[in-house]
PLY file of the C-alpha trace (Angstrom):
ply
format ascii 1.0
element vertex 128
property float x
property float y
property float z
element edge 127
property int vertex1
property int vertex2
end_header
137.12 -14.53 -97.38
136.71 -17.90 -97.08
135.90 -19.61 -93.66
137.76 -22.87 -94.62
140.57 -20.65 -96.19
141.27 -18.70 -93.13
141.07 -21.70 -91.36
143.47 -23.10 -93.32
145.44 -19.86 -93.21
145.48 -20.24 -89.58
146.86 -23.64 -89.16
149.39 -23.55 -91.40
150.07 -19.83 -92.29
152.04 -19.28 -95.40
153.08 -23.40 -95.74
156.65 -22.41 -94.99
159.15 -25.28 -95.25
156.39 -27.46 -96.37
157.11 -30.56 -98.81
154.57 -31.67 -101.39
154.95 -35.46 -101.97
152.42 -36.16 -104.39
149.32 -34.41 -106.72
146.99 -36.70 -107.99
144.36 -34.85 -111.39
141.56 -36.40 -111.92
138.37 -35.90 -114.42
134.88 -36.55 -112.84
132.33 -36.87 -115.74
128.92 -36.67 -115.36
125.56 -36.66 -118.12
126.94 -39.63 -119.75
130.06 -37.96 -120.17
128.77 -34.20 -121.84
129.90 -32.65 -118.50
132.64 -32.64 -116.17
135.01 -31.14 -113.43
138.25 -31.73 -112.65
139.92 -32.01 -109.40
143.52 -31.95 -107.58
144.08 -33.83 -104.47
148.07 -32.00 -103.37
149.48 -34.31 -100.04
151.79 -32.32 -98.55
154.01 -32.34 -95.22
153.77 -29.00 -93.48
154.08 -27.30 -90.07
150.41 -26.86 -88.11
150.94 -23.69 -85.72
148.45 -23.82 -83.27
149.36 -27.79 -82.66
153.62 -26.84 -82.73
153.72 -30.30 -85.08
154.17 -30.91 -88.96
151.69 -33.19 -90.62
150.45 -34.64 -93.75
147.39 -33.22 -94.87
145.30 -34.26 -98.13
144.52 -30.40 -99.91
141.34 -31.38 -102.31
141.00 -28.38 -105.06
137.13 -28.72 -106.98
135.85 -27.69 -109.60
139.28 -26.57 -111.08
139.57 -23.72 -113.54
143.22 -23.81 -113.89
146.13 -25.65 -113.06
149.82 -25.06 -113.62
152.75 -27.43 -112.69
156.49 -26.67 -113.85
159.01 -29.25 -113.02
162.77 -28.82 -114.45
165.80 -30.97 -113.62
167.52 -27.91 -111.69
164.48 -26.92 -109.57
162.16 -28.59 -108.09
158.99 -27.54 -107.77
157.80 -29.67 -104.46
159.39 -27.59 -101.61
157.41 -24.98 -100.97
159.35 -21.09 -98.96
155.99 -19.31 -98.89
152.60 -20.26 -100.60
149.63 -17.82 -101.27
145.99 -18.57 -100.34
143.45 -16.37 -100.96
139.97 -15.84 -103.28
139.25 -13.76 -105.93
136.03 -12.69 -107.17
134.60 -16.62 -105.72
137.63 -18.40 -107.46
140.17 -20.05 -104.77
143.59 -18.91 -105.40
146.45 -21.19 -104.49
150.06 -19.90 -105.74
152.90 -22.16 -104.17
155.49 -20.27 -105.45
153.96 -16.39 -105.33
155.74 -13.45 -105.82
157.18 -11.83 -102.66
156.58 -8.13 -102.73
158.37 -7.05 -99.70
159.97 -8.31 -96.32
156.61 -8.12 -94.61
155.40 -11.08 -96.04
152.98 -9.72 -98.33
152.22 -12.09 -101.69
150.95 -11.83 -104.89
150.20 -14.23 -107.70
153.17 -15.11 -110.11
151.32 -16.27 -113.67
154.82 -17.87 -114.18
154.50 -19.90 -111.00
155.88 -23.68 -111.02
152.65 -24.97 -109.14
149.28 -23.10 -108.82
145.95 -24.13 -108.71
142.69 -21.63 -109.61
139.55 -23.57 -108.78
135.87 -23.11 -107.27
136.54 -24.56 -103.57
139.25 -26.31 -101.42
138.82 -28.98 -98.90
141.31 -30.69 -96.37
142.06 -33.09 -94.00
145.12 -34.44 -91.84
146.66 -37.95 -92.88
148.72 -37.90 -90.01
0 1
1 2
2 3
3 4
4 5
5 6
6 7
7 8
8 9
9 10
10 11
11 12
12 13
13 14
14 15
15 16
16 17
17 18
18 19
19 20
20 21
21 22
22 23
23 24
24 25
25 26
26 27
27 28
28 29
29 30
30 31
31 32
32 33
33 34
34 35
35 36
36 37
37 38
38 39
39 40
40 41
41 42
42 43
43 44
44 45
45 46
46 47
47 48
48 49
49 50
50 51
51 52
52 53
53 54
54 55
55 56
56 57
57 58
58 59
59 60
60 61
61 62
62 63
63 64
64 65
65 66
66 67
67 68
68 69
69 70
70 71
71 72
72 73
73 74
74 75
75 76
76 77
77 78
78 79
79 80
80 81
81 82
82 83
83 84
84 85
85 86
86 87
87 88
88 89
89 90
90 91
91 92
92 93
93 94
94 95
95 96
96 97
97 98
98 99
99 100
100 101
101 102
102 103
103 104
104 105
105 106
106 107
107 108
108 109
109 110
110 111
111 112
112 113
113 114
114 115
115 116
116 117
117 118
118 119
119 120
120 121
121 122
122 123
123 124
124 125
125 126
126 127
């Protein structure tokens, strides 16, 4: 796995409780506009372990393969119980709503999920 993932993974576990507050999508062209990427910046408030403190950290997804985002008027789709971070076969995996298999904590991907994000690699860094 991952380094940055299981660092990631290690700060802030499964982002329990954790509040996203805004996504930003953007297009990055490139070869006078014959090629591009995409990329999702997701600021979120959530609970660092190791440090006992919540924070606001900028999650940068590049390179992005897939990306889907379900809002409805009776659920929102910005407070996160349990997210699920892993890779598969090199492609970064980031469910926010997973499906919960049992009471042990173990995840899997919903392809219904309000919010994930498939892409090439992840990045963050603390706002505050």
């Amino acid at each position: 796995m991952n380094v940055l993932i299981k660092e990631i993974k290690s700060c802030y576990k499964a982002f329990g409780d954790a509040t996203i507050y805004k996504v930003e999508y953007q297009i990055n062209y490139a070869n006078q506009g014959s090629e591009y990427s995409k990329d999702v910046n997701v600021l979120i408030n959530c609970y660092n372990w190791p440090l006992s403190k919540w924070e606001k950290i900028q999650l940068t997804f590049k390179r992005v393969s897939s990306i889907r985002f379900v809002e409805t008027a009776k659920r929102p789709s910005t407070v996160v119980f349990e997210a699920l971070v892993t890779e598969i076969n090199d492609v970064v995996v980031f469910d926010f709503f997973p499906i919960q298999i049992d009471d042990k904590g173990t995840l899997e991907e919903d392809i219904n999920s309000d919010f994930s994000i498939k892409c090439k690699s992840i990045s963050y860094k603390v706002l505050s």
